[in-house]
C-alpha positions as CSV (number, residue, x, y, z in Angstrom):
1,X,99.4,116.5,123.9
2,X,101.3,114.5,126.4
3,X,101.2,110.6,126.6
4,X,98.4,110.7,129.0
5,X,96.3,112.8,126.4
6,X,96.8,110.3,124.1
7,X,96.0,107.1,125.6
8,X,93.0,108.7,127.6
9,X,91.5,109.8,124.0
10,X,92.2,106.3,122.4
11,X,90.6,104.4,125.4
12,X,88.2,106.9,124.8
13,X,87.1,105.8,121.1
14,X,84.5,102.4,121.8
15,X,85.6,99.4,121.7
16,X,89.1,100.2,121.7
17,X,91.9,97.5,122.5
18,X,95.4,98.9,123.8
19,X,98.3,96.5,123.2
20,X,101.9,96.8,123.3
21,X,102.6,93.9,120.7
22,X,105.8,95.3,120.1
23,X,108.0,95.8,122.7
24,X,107.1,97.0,126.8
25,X,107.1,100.7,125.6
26,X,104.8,101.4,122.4
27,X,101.2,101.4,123.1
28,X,98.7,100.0,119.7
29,X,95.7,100.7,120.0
30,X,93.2,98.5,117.8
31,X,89.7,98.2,116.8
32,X,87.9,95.3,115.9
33,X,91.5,93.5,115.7
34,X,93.2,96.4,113.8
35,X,95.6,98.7,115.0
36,X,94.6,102.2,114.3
37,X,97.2,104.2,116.3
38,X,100.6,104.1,118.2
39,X,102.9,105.4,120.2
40,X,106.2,105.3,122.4
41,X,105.7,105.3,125.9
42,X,109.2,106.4,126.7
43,X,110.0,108.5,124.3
44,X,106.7,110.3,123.3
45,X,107.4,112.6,120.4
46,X,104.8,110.7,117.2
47,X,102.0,109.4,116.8
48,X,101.2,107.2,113.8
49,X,97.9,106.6,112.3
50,X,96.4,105.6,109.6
51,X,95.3,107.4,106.5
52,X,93.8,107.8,103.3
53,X,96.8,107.3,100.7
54,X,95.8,111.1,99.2
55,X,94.5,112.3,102.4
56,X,98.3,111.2,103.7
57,X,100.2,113.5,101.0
58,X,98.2,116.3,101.4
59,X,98.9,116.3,104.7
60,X,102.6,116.3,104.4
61,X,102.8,118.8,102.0
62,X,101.1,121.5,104.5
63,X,102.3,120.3,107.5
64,X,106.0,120.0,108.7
65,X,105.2,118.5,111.4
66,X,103.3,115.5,109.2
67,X,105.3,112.6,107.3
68,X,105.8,109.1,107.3
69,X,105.7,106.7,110.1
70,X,108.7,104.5,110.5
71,X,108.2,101.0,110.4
72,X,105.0,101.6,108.7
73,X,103.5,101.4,104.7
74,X,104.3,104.4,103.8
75,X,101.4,105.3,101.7
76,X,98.9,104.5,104.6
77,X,100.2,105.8,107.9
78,X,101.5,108.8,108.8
79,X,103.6,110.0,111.7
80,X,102.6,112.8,113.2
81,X,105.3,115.0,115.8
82,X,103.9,115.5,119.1
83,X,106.4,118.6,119.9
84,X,105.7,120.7,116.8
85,X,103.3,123.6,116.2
86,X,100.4,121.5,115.5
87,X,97.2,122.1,117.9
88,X,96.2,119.1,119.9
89,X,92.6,119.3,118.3
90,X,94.2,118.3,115.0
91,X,96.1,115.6,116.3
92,X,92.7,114.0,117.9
93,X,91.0,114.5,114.5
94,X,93.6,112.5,113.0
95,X,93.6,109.9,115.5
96,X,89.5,109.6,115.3
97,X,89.8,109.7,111.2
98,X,92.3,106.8,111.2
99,X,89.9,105.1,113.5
100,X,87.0,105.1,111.5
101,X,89.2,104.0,108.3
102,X,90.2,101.0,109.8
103,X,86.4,100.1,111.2
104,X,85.0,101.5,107.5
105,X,88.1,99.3,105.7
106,X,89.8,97.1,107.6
107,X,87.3,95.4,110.3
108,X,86.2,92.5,109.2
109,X,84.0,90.2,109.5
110,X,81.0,91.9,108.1
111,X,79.0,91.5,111.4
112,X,82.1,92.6,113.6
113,X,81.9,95.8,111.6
114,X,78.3,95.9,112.0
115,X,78.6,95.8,115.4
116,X,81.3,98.2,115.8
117,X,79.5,100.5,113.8
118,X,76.1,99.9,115.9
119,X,78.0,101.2,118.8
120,X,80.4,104.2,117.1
121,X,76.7,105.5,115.9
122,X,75.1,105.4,119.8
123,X,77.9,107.7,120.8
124,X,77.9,110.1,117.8
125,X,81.3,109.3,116.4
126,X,80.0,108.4,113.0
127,X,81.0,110.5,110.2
């Protein structure tokens, strides 16, 4: 997954917002308000997302190419290496999971999530 990839696949997710809050290089994306993913523009090696705390360790105990993200909570994003071994396929599944944990958790208010979900379930994204 290049750069591209990524940011094609975020913008791809409804109602997504893409913001670089940070500095000129590292694209957030957000839903409902609520940044779900990032990257470096510049120097594209990670991707962090979001995660379920246990969902989070298991995955860096099987995967090498799976820890923390930098800058992040450590219990509830993970970075994920671009260059490894990892198929792309797994990447987007954990970009699309940490998507739907921040609209499920973290979208508020109530009727923002509502709608959110409204439109996640019109394009079959819904888990």
């Amino acid at each position: 997954m290049d750069i591209e990839e990524f940011r094609d696949y975020c913008l791809s997710l409804p109602l997504t917002e893409e913001t670089t809050p940070f500095d000129e290089t590292t694209l957030v994306y957000k839903i409902g308000g609520r940044m779900y993913a990032c990257a470096d523009m510049a120097d594209f090696g990670w991707v962090a997302v979001k995660c379920d705390p246990d969902e989070a360790l298991r995955l860096r105990e099987r995967y090498p190419e799976v820890g923390e993200a930098w800058h992040f909570d450590k219990r509830h994003w993970n970075g994920i290496r671009t260059d490894g071994d990892l198929p792309e396929a797994f990447i987007r599944e954990q970009i699309r999971n940490s998507y739907l944990l921040v609209v499920h958790r973290n979208v508020t208010p109530r009727s923002l999530r509502d709608e959110i979900l409204r439109c996640i379930e019109k394009q079959g994204l819904s888990e």
